[in-house]
C-alpha positions in Angstrom: 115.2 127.8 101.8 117.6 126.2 98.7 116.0 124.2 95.7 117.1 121.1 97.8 114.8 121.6 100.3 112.2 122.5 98.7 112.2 119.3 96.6 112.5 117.4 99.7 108.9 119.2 100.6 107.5 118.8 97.2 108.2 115.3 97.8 106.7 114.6 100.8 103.9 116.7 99.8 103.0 115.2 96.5 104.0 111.8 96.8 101.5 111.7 100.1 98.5 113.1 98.4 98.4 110.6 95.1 97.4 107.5 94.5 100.2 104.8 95.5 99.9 102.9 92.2 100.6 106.2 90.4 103.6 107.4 92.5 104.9 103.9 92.2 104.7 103.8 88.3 105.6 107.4 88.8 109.0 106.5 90.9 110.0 103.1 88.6 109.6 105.6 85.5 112.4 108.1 86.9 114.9 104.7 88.0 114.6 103.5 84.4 114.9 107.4 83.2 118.4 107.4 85.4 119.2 103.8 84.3 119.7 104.8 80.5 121.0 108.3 81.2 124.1 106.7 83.4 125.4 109.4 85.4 127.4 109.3 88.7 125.2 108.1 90.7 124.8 104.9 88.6 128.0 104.9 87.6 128.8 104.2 91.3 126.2 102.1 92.2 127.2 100.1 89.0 131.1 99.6 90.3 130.4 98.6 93.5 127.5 96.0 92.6 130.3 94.6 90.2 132.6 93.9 93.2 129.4 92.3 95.1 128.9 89.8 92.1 132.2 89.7 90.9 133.8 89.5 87.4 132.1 86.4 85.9 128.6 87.6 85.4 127.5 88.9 82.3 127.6 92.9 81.6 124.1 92.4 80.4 123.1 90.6 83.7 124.9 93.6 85.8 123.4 95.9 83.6 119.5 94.4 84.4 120.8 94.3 87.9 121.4 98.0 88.2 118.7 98.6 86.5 116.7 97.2 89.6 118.8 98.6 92.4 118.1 101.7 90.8 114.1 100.5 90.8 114.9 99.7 94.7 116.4 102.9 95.6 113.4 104.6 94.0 111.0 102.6 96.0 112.8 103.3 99.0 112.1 106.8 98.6 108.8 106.5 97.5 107.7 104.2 100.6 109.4 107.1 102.8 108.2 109.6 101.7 104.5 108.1 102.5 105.5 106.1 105.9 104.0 109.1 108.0 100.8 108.6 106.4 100.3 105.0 107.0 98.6 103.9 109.9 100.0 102.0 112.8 98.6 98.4 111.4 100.0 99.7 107.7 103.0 100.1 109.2 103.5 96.5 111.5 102.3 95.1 108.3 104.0 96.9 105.7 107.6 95.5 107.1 108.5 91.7 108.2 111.5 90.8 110.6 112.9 87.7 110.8 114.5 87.2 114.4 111.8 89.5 115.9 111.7 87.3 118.9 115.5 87.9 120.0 115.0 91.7 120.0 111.4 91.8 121.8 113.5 89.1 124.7 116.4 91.9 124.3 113.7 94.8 125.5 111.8 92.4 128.2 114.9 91.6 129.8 116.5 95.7 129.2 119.1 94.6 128.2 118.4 96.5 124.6 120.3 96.0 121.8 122.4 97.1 119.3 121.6 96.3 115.1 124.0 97.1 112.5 122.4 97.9 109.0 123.5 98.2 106.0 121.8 101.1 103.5 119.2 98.2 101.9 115.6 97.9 101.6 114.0 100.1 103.4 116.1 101.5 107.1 112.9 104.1 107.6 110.1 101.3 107.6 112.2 99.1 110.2 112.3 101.9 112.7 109.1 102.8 112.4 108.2 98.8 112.6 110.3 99.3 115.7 108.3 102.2 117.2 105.4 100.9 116.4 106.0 97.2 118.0 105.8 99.3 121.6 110.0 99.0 121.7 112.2 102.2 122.3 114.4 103.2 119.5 117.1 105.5 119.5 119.7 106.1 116.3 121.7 108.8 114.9 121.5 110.7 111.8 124.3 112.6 109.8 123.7 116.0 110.1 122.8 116.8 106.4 123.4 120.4 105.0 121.5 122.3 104.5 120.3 122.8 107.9 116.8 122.7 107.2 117.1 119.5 105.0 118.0 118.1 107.9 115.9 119.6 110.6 113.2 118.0 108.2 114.3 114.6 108.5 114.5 115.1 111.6 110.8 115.8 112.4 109.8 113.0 109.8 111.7 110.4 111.7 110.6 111.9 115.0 107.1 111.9 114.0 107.7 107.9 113.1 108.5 107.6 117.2 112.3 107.3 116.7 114.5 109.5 118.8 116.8 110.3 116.7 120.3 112.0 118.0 123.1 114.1 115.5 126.3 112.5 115.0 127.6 115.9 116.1 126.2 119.2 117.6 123.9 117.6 120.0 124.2 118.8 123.8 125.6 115.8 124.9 127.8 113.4 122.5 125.5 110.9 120.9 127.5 107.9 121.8 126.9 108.6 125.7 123.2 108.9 125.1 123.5 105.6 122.8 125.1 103.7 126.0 122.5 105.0 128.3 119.5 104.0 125.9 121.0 100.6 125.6 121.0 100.2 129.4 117.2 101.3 129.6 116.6 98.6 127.4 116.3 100.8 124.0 116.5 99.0 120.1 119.8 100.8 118.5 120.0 100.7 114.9 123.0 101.8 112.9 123.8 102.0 109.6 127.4 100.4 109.5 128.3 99.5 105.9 129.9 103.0 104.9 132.4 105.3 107.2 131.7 108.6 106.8 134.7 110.3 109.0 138.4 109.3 108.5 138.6 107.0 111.9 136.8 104.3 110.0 137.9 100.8 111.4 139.7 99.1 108.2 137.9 95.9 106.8 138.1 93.3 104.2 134.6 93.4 102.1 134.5 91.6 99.1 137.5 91.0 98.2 138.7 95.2 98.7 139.4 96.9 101.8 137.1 99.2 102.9 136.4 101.8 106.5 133.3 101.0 108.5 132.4 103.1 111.6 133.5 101.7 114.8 130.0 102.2 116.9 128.5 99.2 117.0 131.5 97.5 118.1 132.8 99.9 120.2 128.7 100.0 121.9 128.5 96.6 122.2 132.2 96.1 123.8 131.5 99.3 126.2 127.7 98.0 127.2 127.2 94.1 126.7 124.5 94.6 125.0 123.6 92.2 122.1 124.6 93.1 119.0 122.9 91.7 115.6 123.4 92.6 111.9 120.7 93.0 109.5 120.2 91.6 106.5 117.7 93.7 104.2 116.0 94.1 101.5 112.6 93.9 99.4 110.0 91.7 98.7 106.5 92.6 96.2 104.5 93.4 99.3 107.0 94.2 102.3 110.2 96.0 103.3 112.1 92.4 104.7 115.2 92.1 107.2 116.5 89.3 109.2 118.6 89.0 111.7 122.4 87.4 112.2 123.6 87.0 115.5 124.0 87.5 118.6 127.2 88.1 117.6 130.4 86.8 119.9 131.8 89.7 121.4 135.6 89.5 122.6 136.2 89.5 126.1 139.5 91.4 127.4 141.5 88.2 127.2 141.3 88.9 123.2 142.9 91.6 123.4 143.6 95.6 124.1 140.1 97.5 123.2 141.4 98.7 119.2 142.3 95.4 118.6 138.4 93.8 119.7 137.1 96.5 117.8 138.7 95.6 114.3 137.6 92.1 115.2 134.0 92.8 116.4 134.0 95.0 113.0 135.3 92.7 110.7 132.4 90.4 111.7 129.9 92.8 111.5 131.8 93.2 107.7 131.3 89.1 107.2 128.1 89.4 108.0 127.2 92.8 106.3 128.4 90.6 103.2 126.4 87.5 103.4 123.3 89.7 103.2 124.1 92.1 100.6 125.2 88.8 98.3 121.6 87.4 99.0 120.0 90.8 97.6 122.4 92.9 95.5 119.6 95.1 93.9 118.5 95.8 97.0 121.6 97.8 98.3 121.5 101.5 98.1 124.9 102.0 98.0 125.7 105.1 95.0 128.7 106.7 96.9 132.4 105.6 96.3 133.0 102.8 98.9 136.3 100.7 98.5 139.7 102.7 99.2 141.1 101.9 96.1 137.7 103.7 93.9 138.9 107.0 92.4 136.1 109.6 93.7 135.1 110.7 90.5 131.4 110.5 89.7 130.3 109.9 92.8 126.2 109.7 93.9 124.4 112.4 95.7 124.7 111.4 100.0 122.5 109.2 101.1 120.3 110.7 104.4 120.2 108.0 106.5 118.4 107.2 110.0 121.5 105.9 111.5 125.6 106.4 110.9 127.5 103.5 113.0 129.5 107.2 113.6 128.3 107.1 117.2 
């Protein structure tokens, strides 16, 4: 067991048994703490929220707004860190979904469908939300190193009711299993604002081009199922997402299958956008993310309950 993992345990350990107001105050103290130190992390986070907002605001206003995206990320962690101690009414209250009605007709009809997130708010609390709404959930999860880092997310998601499949290493491949959840009528989240192989479909986002994974178009294409994007993010007393879509899926007429996936992607990009614009401090997003960023300083990986790497 490496220093990694045992900070993981420390944290879910510690930050469960204290007071919430203290591990809150706790939490916010270390964001401000990395906020003044800089580092790469924030260095990171810092260049890509400058993209989001572009160049006419204010370095004092970008620097107050990384300062609390920083204070989001923190909570984010915090907030997960406790989820598997809430109770199943802490939990349905604890996170709000706007467009709750279009998934719950999605699951009547089992139909399922697919939801393309981007790293915002709070990804853990929706899928518990998910779970604990009655609906079958199913996502994928990078397989984070070490090994026992991730076997550890692994149970905590679990233990939320999400089945959770590897992007790779799992006995069958984890896009098969997606496409048979989806036809059982199964909610499939996927984080789908950062590629994280090299077969990335290329996108315009704000104004640079970028790689997002191909799953939830390629899911969507392969399946009919519906396919949303999530916009997320925080709110004083609730984790908050809402919905965008159904989202028009090209039919073969369009095209050959690569060429209605770059579309189907590119609007899952528009759409990724419009939300992150609403709530910039509310994107988690410390790692290097436009192709033109050089990859120095870059943040520690984010572990994630979902990868669009399906």
């Amino acid at each position: 067991m490496n220093l990694t993992e045992l900070g993981y345990i420390a944290g879910w350990r510690v930050v469960r048994a204290l007071p919430r107001s203290l591990v809150a105050a706790a939490f916010q103290a270390g964001a401000d703490r990395a906020h003044r130190t800089g580092g790469g992390g924030t260095a990171r986070l810092r260049a890509n929220l400058r993209r989001v907002v572009g160049p006419e605001l204010p370095e004092a206003e970008l620097d107050d707004l990384v300062k609390r995206g920083l204070r989001s990320y923190a909570r984010y962690w915090m907030e997960a860190f406790r989820l598997p101690t809430l109770s199943r009414s802490q939990i349905l209250s604890g996170f709000r979904l706007d467009g709750a009605e279009l998934l719950a007709a999605d699951v009547a009809a089992g139909r399922g469908a697919v939801v393309a997130l981007p790293h915002a708010g709070n990804w853990d609390a929706a899928g518990a939300w998910v779970a604990a709404t009655g609906w079958p959930i199913t996502t994928v999860m990078e397989r984070l190193k070490p090994e026992g880092v991730y076997k550890r997310f692994l149970a905590f998601r679990e233990v939320l009711g999400m089945e959770i499949l590897p992007t790779h290493g799992g006995p069958r491949p984890a896009f098969d299993v997606l496409r048979d959840r989806l036809r059982a009528g199964a909610v499939v989240p996927l984080l789908a604002d950062r590629d994280l192989s090299a077969r990335g479909v290329e996108v315009d986002f704000f104004g640079g081009k970028t790689r997002m994974p191909a799953g939830p178009a390629l899911l969507a294409l392969h399946t009919g199922a519906p396919l949303y994007v999530a916009s997320m993010w925080y709110e004083p007393d609730a984790a908050c997402a809402s919905l965008a879509g159904p989202l028009p899926v090209p039919g073969p007429e369009v095209g050959p299958l690569d060429q209605r996936v770059r579309s189907l992607t590119q609007l899952i990009a528009d759409r990724l956008a419009a939300g992150i614009a609403r709530h910039p401090e509310d994107w988690h997003m410390l790692q290097r993310m436009w192709l033109d960023q050089g990859r120095a300083g870059e943040g520690t990986a984010l572990p994630s309950p979902a990868s669009g790497q399906a």
